[in-house]
Backbone bond lengths (Angstrom), bond angles and torsions (degrees), N, CA, C in turn:
res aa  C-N    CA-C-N  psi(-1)  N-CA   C-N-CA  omega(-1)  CA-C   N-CA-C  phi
1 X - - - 1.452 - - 1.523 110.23 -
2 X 1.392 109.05 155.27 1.259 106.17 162.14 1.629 142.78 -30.50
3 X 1.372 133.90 144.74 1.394 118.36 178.56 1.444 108.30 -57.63
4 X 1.256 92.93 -61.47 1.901 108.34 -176.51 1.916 103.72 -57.98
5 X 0.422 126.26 1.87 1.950 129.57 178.74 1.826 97.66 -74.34
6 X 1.135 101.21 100.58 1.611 119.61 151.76 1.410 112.62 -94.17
7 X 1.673 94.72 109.26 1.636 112.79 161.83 1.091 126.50 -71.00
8 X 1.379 121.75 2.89 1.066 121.45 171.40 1.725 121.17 -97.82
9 X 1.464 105.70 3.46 1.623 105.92 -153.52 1.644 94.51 -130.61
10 X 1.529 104.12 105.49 1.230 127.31 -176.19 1.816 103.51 -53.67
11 X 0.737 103.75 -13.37 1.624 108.72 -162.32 1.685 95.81 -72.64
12 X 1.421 118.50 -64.09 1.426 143.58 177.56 1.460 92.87 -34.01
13 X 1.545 123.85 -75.68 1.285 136.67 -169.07 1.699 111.36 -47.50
14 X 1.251 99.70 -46.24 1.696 105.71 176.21 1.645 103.11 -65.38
15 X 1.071 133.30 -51.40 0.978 155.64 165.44 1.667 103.88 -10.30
16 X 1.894 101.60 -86.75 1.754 127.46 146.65 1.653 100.10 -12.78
17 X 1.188 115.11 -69.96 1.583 106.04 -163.48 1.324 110.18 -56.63
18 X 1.276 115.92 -60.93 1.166 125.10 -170.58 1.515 124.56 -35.20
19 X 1.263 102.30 -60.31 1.577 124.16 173.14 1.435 96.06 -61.64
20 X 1.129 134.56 -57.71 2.161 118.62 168.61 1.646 115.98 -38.02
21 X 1.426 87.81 -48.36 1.734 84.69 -168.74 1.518 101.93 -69.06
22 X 1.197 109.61 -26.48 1.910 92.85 -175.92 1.937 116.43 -74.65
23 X 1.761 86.53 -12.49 1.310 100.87 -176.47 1.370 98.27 -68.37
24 X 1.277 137.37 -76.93 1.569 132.05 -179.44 1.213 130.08 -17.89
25 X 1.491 113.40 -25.08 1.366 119.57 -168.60 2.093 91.99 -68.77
26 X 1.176 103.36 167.83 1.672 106.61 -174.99 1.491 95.67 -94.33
27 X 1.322 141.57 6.60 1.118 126.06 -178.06 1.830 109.85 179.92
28 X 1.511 116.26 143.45 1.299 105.83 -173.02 1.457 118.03 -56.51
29 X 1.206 108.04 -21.93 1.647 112.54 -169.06 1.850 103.46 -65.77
30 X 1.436 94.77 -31.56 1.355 108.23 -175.96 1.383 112.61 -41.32
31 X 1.599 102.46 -58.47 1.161 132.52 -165.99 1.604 124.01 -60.63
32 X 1.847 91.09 -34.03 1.447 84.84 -161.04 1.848 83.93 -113.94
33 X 0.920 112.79 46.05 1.679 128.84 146.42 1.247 110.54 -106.14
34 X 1.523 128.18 -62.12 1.616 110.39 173.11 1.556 117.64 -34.00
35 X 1.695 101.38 -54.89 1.681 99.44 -175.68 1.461 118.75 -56.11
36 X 1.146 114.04 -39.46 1.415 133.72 174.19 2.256 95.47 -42.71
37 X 1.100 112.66 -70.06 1.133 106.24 164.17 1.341 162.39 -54.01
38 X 2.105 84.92 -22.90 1.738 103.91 158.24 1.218 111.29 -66.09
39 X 1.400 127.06 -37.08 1.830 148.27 -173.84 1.546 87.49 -39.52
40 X 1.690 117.89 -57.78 1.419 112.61 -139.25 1.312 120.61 95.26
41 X 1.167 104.75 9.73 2.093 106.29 151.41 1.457 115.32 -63.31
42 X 1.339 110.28 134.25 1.469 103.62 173.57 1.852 109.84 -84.80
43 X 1.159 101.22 178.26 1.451 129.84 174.02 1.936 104.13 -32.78
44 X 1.581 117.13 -61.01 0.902 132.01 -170.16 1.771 108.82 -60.77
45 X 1.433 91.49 -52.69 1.406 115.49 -176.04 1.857 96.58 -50.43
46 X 0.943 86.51 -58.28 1.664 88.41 -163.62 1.605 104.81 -55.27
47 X 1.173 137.15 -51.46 1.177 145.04 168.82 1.410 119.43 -42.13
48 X 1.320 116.82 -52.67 1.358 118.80 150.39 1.436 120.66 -26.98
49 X 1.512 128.79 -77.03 1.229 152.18 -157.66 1.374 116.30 -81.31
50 X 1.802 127.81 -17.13 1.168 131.84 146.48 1.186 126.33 -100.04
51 X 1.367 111.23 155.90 1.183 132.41 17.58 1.595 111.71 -87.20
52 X 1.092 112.20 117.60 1.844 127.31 -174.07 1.877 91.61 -57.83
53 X 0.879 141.80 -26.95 1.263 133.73 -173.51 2.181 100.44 -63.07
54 X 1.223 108.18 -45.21 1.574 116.26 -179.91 1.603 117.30 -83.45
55 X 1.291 96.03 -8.57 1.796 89.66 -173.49 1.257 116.73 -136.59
56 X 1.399 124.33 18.97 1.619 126.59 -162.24 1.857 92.76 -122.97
57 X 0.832 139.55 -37.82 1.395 123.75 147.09 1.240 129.11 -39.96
58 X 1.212 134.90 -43.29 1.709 149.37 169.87 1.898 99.98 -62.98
59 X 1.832 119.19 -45.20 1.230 103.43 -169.65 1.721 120.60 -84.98
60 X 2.034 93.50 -7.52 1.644 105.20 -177.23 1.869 95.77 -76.94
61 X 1.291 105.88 -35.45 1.822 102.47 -167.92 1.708 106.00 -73.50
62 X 1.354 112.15 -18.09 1.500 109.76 -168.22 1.889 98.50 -85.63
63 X 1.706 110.85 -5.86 1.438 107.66 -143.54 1.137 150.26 -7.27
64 X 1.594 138.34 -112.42 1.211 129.68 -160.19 1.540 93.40 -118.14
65 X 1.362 129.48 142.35 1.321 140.49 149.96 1.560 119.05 -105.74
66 X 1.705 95.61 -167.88 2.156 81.86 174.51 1.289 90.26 -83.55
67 X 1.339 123.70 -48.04 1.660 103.82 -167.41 1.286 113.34 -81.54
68 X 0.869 140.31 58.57 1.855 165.95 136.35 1.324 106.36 -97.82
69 X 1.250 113.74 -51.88 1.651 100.61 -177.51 1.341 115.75 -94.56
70 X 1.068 124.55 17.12 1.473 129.24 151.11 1.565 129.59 -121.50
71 X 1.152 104.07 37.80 1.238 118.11 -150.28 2.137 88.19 -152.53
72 X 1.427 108.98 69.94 1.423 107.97 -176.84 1.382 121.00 -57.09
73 X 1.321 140.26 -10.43 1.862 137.54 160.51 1.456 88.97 -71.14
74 X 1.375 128.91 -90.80 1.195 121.52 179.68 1.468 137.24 -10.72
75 X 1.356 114.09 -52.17 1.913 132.98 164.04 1.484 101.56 -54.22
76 X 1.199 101.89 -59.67 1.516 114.59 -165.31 1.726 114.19 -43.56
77 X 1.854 81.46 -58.43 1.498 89.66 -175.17 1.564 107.82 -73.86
78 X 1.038 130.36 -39.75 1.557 137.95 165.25 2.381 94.53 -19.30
79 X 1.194 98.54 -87.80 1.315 128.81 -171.49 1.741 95.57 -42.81
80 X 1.218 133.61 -87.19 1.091 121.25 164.15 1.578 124.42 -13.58
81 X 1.976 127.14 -58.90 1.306 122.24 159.96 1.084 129.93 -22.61
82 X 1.695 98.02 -71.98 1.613 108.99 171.60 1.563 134.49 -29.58
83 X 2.046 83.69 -68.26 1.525 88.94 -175.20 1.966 114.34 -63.42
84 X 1.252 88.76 -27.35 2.059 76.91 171.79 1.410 110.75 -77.48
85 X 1.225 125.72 -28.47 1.655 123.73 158.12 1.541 113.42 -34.34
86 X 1.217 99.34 -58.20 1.847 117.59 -174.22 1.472 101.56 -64.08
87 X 1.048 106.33 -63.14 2.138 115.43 179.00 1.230 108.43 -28.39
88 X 1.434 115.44 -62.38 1.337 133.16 -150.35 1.512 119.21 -104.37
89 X 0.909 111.64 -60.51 2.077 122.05 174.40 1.368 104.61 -69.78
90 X 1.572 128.20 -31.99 1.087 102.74 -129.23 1.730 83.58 -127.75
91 X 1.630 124.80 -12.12 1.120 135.22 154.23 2.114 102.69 97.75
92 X 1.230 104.14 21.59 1.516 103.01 -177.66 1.097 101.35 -63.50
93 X 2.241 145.86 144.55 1.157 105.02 -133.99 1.733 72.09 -117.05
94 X 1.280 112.95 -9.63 2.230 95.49 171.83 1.437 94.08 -119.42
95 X 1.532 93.95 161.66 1.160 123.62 172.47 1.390 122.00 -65.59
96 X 1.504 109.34 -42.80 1.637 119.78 159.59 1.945 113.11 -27.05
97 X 1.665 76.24 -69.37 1.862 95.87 179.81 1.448 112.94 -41.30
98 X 1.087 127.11 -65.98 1.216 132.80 144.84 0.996 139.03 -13.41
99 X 1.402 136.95 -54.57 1.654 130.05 150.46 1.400 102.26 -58.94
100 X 1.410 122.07 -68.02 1.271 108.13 177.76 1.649 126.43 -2.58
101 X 1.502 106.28 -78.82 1.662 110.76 -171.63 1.318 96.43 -70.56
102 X 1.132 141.65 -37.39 1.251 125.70 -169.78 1.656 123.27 -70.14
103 X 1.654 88.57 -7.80 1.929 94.51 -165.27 1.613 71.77 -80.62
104 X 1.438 129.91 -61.55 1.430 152.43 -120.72 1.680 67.09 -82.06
105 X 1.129 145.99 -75.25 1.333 133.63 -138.16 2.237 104.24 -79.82
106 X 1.158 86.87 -8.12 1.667 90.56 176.70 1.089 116.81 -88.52
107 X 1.545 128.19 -28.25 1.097 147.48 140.14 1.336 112.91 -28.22
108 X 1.684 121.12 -87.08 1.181 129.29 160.55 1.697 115.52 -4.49
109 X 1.447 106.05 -93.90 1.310 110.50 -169.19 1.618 111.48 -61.41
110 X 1.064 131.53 -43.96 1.794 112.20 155.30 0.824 131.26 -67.93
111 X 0.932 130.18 16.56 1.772 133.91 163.04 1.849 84.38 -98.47
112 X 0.904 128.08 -49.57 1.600 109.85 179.64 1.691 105.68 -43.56
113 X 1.449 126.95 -42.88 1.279 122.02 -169.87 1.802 110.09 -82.19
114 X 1.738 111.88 9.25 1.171 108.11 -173.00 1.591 119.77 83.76
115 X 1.246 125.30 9.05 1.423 146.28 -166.90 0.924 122.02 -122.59
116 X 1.645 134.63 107.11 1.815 151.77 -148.54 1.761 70.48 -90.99
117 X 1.422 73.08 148.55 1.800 99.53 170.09 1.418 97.80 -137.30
């Protein structure tokens, strides 16, 4: 296991699962439609926004404004872009990891506009 891996910290372990279960899916796109649905995108929303392989380059170049980050489809879908940016181009090796920086970097740039993410 990792150096940094605390056996004691359920969080890590949930963590482990998580990144398996996205593994099962037959394909990342798979994957990052469930998440797309943990977000709280609806049905419509989601249809819109896939297939993320054709439209998540166009929403990383348009990026984040203030009314993007207050504007939760918009964030959402923003964050989703990214993290398949990160997944895929950029070789981050889970999907977990991947939302991760992307939540952490959405954060980032709205907090430049004065705006908690």
């Amino acid at each position: 296991m990792k150096e940094d891996f605390d056996e004691n910290d359920p969080d890590q372990y949930c963590g482990i699962a998580v990144d398996e279960a996205f593994g099962i899916c037959l394909s990342p796109e798979q994957a990052f439609r469930q998440a797309a649905r943990l977000f709280g995108l609806s049905q419509a929303e989601i249809n819109n926004l896939f297939p993320i392989e054709e439209v998540y380059s166009d929403i990383i170049d348009e990026g984040l404004s203030d009314s993007k980050c207050v504007n939760r489809t918009e964030l959402v879908s923003w964050v989703l872009a990214r993290a398949w940016q990160l997944f895929v181009e950029d070789g981050v090796p889970s999907i977990m990891t991947s939302f991760e920086r992307a939540w952490s970097e959405a954060r980032y740039e709205c907090g430049d506009f004065g705006i908690g993410v």
